[in-house]
C-alpha positions as CSV (number, residue, x, y, z in Angstrom):
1,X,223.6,-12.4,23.2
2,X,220.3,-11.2,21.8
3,X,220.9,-7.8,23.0
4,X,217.9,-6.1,21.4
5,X,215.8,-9.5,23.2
6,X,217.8,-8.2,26.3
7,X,217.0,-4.6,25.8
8,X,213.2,-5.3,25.6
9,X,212.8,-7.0,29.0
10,X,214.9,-6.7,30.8
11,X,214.8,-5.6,31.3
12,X,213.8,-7.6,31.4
13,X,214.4,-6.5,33.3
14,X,213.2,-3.3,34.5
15,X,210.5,-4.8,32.1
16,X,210.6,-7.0,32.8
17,X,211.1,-5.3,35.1
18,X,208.2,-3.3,35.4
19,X,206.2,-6.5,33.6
20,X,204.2,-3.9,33.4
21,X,205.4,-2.6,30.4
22,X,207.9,-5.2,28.9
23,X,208.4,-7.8,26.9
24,X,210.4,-6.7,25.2
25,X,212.4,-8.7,27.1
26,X,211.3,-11.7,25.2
27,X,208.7,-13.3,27.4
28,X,204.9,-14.2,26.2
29,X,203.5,-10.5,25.9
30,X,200.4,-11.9,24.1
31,X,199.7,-14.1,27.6
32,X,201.1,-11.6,30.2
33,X,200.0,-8.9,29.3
34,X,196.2,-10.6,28.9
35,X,197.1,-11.7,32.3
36,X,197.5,-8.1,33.8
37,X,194.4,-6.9,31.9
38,X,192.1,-9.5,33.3
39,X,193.7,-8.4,37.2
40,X,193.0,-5.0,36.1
41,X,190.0,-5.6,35.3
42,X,188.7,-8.2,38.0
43,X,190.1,-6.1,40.7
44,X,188.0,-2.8,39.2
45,X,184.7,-5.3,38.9
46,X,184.7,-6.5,42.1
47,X,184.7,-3.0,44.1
48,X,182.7,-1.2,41.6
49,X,179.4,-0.4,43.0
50,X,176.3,1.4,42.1
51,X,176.9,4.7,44.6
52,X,174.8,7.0,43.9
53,X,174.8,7.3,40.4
54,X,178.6,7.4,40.5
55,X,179.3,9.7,43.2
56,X,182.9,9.9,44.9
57,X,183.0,8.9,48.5
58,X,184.0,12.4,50.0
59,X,185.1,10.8,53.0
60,X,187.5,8.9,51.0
61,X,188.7,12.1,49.2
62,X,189.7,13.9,52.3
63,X,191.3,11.5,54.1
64,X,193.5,11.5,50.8
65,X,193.7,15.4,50.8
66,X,195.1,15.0,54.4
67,X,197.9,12.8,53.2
68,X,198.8,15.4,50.4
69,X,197.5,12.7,48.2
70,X,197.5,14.3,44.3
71,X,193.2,13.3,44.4
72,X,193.3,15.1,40.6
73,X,196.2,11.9,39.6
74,X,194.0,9.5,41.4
75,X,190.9,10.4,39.4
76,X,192.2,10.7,36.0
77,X,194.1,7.4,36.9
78,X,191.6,5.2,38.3
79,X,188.8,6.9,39.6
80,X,186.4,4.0,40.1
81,X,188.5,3.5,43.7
82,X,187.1,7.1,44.7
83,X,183.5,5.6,44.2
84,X,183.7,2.9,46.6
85,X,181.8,2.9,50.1
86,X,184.4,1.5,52.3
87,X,188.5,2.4,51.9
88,X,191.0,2.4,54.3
89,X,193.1,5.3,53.9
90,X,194.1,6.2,57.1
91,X,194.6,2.6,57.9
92,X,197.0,1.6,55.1
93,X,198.9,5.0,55.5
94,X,199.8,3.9,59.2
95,X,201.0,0.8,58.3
96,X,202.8,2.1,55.6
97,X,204.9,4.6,58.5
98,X,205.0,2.1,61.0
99,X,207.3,0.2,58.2
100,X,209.0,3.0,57.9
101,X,207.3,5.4,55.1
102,X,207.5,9.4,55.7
103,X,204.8,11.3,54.2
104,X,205.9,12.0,50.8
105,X,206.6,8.1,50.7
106,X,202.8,6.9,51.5
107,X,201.7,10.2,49.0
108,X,203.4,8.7,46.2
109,X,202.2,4.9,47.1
110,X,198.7,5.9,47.3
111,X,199.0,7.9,44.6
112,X,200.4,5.2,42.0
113,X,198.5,2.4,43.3
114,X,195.1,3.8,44.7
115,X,193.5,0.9,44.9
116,X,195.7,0.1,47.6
117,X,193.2,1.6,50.7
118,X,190.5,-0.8,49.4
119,X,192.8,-3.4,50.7
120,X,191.6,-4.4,54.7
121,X,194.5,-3.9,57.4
122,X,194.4,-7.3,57.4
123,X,195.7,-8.2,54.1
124,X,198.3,-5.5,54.6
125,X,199.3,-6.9,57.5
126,X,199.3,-10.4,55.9
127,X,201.1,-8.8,53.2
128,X,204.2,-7.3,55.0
129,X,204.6,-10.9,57.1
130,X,205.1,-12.6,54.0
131,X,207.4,-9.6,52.7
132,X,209.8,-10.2,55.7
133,X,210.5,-13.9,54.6
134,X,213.0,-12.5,51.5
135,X,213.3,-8.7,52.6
136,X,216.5,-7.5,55.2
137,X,214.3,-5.4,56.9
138,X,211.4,-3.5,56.6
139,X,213.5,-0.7,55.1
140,X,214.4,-2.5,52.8
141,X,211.1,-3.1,52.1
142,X,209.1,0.4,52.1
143,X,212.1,1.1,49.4
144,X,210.2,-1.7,47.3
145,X,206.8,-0.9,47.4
146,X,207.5,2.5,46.7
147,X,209.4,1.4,43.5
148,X,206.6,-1.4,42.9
149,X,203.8,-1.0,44.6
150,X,201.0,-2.9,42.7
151,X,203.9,-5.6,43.4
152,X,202.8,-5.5,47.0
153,X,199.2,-4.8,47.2
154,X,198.2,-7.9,45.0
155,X,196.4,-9.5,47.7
156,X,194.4,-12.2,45.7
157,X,196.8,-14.7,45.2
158,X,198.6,-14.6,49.3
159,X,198.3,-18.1,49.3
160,X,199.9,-19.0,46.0
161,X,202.4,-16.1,46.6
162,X,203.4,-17.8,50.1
163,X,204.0,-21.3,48.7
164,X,205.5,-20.3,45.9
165,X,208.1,-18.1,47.8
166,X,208.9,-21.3,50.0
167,X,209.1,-23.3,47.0
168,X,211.7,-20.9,45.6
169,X,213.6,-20.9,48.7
170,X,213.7,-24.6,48.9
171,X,215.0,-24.8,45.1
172,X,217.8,-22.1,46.4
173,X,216.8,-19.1,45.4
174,X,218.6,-16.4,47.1
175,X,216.2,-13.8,49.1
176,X,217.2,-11.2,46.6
177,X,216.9,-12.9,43.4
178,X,212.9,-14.0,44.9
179,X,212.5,-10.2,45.9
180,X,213.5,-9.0,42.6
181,X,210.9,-11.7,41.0
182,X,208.3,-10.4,43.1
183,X,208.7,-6.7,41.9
184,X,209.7,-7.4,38.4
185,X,208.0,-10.7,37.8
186,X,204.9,-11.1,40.1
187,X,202.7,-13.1,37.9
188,X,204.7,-16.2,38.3
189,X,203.6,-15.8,42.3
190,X,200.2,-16.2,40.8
191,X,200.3,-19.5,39.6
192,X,199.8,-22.8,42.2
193,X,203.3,-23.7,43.7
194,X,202.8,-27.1,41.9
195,X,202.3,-25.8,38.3
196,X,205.8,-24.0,39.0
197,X,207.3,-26.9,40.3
198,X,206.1,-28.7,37.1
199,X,208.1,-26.7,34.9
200,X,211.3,-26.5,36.9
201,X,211.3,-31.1,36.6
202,X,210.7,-30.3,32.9
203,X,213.4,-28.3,32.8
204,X,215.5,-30.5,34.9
205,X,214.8,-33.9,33.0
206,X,215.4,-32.2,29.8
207,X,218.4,-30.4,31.2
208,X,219.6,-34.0,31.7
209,X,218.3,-35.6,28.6
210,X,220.4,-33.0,26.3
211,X,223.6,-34.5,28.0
212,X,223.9,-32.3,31.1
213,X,225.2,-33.3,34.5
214,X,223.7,-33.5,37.8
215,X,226.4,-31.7,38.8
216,X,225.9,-28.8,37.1
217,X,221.8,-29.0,36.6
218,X,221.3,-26.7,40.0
219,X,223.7,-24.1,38.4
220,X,221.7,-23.9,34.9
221,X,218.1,-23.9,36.2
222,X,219.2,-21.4,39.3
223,X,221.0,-18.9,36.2
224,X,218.1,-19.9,33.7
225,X,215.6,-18.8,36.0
226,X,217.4,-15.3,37.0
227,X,217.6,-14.7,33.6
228,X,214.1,-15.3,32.5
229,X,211.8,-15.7,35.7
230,X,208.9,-15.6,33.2
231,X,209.7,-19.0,31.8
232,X,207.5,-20.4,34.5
233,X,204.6,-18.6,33.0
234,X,205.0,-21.4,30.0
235,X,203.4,-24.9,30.2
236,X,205.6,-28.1,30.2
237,X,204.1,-29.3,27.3
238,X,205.4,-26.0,25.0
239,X,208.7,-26.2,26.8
240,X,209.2,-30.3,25.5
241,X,207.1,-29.6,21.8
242,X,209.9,-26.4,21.7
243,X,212.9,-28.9,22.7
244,X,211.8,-31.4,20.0
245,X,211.3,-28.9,17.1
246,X,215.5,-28.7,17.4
247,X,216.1,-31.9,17.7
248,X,213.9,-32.6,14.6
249,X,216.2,-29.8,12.7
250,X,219.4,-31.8,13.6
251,X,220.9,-29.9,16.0
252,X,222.1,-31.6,18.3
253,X,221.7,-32.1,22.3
254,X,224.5,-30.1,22.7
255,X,224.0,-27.3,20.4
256,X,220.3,-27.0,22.0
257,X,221.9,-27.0,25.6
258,X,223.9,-24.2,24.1
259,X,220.6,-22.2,22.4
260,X,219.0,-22.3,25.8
261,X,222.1,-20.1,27.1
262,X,222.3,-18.1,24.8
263,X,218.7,-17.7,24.8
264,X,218.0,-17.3,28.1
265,X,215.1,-19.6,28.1
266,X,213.6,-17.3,25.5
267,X,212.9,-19.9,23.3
268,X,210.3,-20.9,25.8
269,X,208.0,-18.2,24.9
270,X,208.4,-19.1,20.8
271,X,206.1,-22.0,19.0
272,X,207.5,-24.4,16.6
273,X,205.6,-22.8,13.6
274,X,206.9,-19.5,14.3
275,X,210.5,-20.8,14.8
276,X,209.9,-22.7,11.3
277,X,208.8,-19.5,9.7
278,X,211.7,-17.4,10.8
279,X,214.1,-20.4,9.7
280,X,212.5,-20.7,6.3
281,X,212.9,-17.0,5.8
282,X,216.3,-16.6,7.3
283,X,217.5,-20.0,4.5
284,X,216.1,-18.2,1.5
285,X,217.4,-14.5,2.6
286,X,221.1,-15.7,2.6
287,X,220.5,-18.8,0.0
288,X,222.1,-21.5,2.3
289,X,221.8,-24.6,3.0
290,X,220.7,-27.0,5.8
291,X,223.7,-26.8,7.6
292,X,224.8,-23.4,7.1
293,X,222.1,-22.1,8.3
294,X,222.5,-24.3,11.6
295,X,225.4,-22.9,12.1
296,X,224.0,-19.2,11.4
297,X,221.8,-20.0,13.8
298,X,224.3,-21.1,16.5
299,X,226.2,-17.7,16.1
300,X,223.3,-15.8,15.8
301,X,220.0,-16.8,18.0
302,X,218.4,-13.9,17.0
303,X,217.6,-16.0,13.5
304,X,215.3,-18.2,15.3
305,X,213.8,-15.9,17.9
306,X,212.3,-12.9,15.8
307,X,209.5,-13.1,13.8
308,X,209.9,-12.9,9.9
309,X,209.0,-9.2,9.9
310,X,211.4,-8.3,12.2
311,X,214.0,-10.0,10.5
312,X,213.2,-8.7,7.3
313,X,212.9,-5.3,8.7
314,X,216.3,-5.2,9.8
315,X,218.2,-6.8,7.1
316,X,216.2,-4.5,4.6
317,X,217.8,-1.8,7.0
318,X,221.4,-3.3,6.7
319,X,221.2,-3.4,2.8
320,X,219.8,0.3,2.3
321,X,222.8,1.4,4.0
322,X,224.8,-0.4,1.2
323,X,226.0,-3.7,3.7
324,X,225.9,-6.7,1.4
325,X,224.4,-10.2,2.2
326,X,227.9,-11.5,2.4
327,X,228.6,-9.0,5.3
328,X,225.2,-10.1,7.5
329,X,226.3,-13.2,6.7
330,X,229.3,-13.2,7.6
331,X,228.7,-11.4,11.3
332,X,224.8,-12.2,10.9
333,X,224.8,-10.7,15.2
334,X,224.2,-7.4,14.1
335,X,220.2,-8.3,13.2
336,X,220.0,-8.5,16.7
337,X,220.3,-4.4,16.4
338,X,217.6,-2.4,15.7
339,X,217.7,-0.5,12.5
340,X,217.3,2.8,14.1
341,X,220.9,2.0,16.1
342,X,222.3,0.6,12.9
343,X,221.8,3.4,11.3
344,X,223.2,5.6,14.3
345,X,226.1,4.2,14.3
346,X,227.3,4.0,10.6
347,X,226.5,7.7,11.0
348,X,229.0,7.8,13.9
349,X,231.7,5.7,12.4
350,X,231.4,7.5,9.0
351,X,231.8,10.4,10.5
352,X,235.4,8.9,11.5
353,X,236.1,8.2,7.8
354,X,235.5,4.3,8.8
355,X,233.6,3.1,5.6
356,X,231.3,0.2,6.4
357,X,230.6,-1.1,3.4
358,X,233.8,-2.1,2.5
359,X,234.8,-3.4,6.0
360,X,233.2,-6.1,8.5
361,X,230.8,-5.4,10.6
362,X,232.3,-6.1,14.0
363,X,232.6,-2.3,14.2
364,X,228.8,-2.1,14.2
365,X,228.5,-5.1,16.4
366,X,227.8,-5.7,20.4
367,X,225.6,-3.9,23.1
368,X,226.3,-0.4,23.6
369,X,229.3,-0.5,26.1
370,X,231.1,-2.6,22.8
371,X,230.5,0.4,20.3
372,X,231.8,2.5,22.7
373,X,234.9,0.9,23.3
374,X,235.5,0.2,19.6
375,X,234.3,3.4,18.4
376,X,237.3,4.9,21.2
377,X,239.6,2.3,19.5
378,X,238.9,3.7,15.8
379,X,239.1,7.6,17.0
380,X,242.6,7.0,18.7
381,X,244.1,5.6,15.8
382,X,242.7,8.1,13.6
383,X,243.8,11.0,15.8
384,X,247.3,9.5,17.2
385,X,250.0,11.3,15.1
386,X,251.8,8.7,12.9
387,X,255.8,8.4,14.1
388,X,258.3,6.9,12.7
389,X,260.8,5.7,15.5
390,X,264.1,5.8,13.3
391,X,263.2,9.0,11.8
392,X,265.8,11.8,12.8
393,X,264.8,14.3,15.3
394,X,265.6,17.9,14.4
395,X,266.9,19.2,17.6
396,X,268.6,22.9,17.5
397,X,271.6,23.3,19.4
C-alpha cells in the first residue's frame, strides 16, 4: 500500500535511501532534513579557519591533483575543505586501497565527500573496525562507501554509532538489514543506543496492548523496522499520542494493528491534528459518515497520511478527467497516485478504446508492475481475433 508514500522514500528507500534526498518515503522531512543541515553545517564550522584571507591550502590541492581528484568538483562543491591547514589526503587514500579501492574508486570518494581527508587516520581506522562488525568483508565494504560515502566518514557520533549497531544486533537485526540502515538511514546511528531502545519497548508494549502476541511481536517490530528504519527518529511520546488519536476515532485495536502494516510505521511521522485535518476533509469530499469513512480509511491509508492539499490535489485531478466521486469512492486507492500518473495512464488505456469513466478504476489502480500487467491483459483481448468454436471452417478440397 501507499505506493506513491513508497515511491518517495524509499525509497525509501534509495531515499530513503539516500536520506539525503528523500522523504518522500514518508519519514519526518521537516526534522531530518533539519538534522542533516545542522551536520552540514557543524561539520563546515568547526574546520573553517581564518587562512589567509581564504586562501586554499596548495599542498592540499596537489596531493588531490595526484589522485586525479576533479579539484574544480571539489571547489564548486564544498570548497571551505580546500581552505583548511591540516588534511589527510594521502593518508585516507591509503586506507581507502589497503581496503581494497583502485584509483578511480578513492577519485570518486574524495571527490563526493571531500571533507573526508580532514578526518585523522585514526578515525578512519576506527571507522572501518566498526564497519567489519555487519560487512562480509572489506570488499564488501569499499563497494559501500563508494555508493555512500558521507555514510562512512560521519565520525562524530562513533560511539553512538557502535552501541547502536550492537543494540541492533542484539534485537536481531541481520548484518545486512543494519548495513543498509547505515547507508540509507544513518541518522538513527546518531541518536544514544538508549533513546532507540526507548522506542523499540514503545513499540513493543503497544504492539501488545493492540491485541498482538508475543509470539509474533519479534516478527512485526523486526519487518516494521526494515520497512521504516526512520521510525526511530520519532519520540515515544508521538508514537503513544499517534496510537490514541485512533483509538479515540473508534477504530479498533485491531484495525490500528492493521494501519501500522499497511503503513509501514508511517503514521509515526504524522500528528494527531494533521491526521484530523485530512479526515475531516476526506468526510466532507465524499459526504460520508463516521463509519464509512473508517472503512475508507481501512482500504485506503493514503486518506489519513497526506495532507489536505495533497488530497485535494489529486481528487481534483481524478474529477477533471471526468471520474466521478462514486468511482474514488468506490476504489478510493488510486489517491495514492499522483495526478501526473493518473493522467498517464487514462491516456494509455484510452488509447486502447478502454473508457474510464464509465468503468472502475481497478484498471488505473496498483504500482507500476500492476498497470503493466493489466494494461497487457486489456491489449490482448482487444487484439485476439474473436472465434467462434462451432463456426464452420471453409476448407478447400
Amino acid at each position: 500500500m501507499l505506493r506513491g508514500v513508497a515511491h518517495s522514500a524509499k525509497g525509501t528507500f534509495v531515499l530513503l535511501l539516500t536520506r539525503s534526498q528523500h522523504c518522500n518515503l514518508g519519514l519526518n522531512c521537516s526534522s531530518a532534513g533539519t538534522e542533516a543541515a545542522n551536520r552540514s553545517f557543524l561539520g563546515h564550522s568547526s574546520y573553517t579557519t581564518d587562512r589567509k584571507s581564504g586562501e586554499e591550502n596548495q599542498k592540499t590541492i596537489q596531493s588531490l591533483y595526484e589522485l586525479s581528484v576533479d579539484v574544480k568538483k571539489v571547489r564548486r562543491l564544498k570548497e571551505w575543505v580546500l581552505l583548511q591547514d591540516v588534511a589527510y589526503v594521502k593518508e585516507i587514500a591509503a586506507i581507502l586501497q589497503e581496503m581494497g579501492a583502485d584509483e578511480t574508486s578513492v577519485a570518486s570518494i574524495l571527490e563526493r565527500c571531500p571533507e573526508a581527508i580532514l578526518r585523522t587516520p585514526a578515525e578512519i581506522n576506527s571507522q572501518r573496525t566498526l564497519w567489519q562488525l555487519v560487512c562480509q568483508n572489506e570488499k564488501q565494504m569499499i563497494k559501500l562507501i563508494e555508493q555512500f560515502p558521507e555514510s562512512f566518514f560521519t565520525t562524530k557520533y562513533h560511539e553512538n554509532q557502535k552501541a547502536n549497531i550492537l543494540f541492533f544486533q542484539e534485537l536481531g537485526l541481520k548484518n545486512n538489514i543494519i548495513t543498509r540502515f547505515l547507508t540509507s538511514a544513518p541518522n538513527i546511528f546518531y541518536n544514544p543506543a538508549e533513546k532507540n531502545k526507548d522506542v523499540i519497548e514503545t513499540l513493543q508494549r503497544s504492539y501488545l496492548s493492540l491485541g498482538g502476541s508475543d509470539a509474533n511481536m519479534k516478527i512485526w517490530i523486526m519487518k516494521l523496522l526494515s520497512q521504516n528504519p526512520f521510525i526511530l527518529l520519532n519520540t515515544s511520546t508521538a508514537i503513544q499520542e499517534n496510537l490514541e488519536f485512533l483509538q479515540k476515532n473508534d477504530f479498533t485495536d485491531q484495525e490500528v494493528l492493521q494501519l501500522l502494516s499497511k503503513l509501514k510505521g508511517f503514521i509515526f511521522q504524522l500528528t494527531p491534528t494533521t491526521m484530523q485535518k485530512s479526515m475531516v476533509f476526506s468526510k466532507n469530499a465524499f459526504k460520508c459518515n463516521d463509519q464509512e469513512l473508517k472503512q475508507l480509511v481501512l482500504k485506503c491509508p493514503a486518506l489519513l497520511y497526506y495532507s489536505v492539499p495533497i488530497l485535494e490535489e489529486r481528487l481534483q485531478g481524478l474529477l477533471k478527467e471526468g471520474i466521478s466521486i462514486a468511482q474514488i469512492r468506490e476504489t478510493p486507492m488510486v489517491l495514492e497516485l499522483t495526478t501526473q500518473i493518473v493522467q498517464y495512464r487514462i491516456k494509455k488505456l484510452s488509447a486502447l478504446g478502454y473508457d474510464i469513466k464509465s468503468g472502475t478504476l481497478e484498471s488505473l489502480n496498483g504500482t507500476k508492475k500492476d498497470f503493466e500487467v493489466n494494461y497487457g491483459k486489456i491489449q490482448s483481448k482487444k487484439e485476439r481475433p474473436i472465434f467462434n468454436p462451432v463456426a464452420p471452417l471453409n476448407i478447400e478440397d
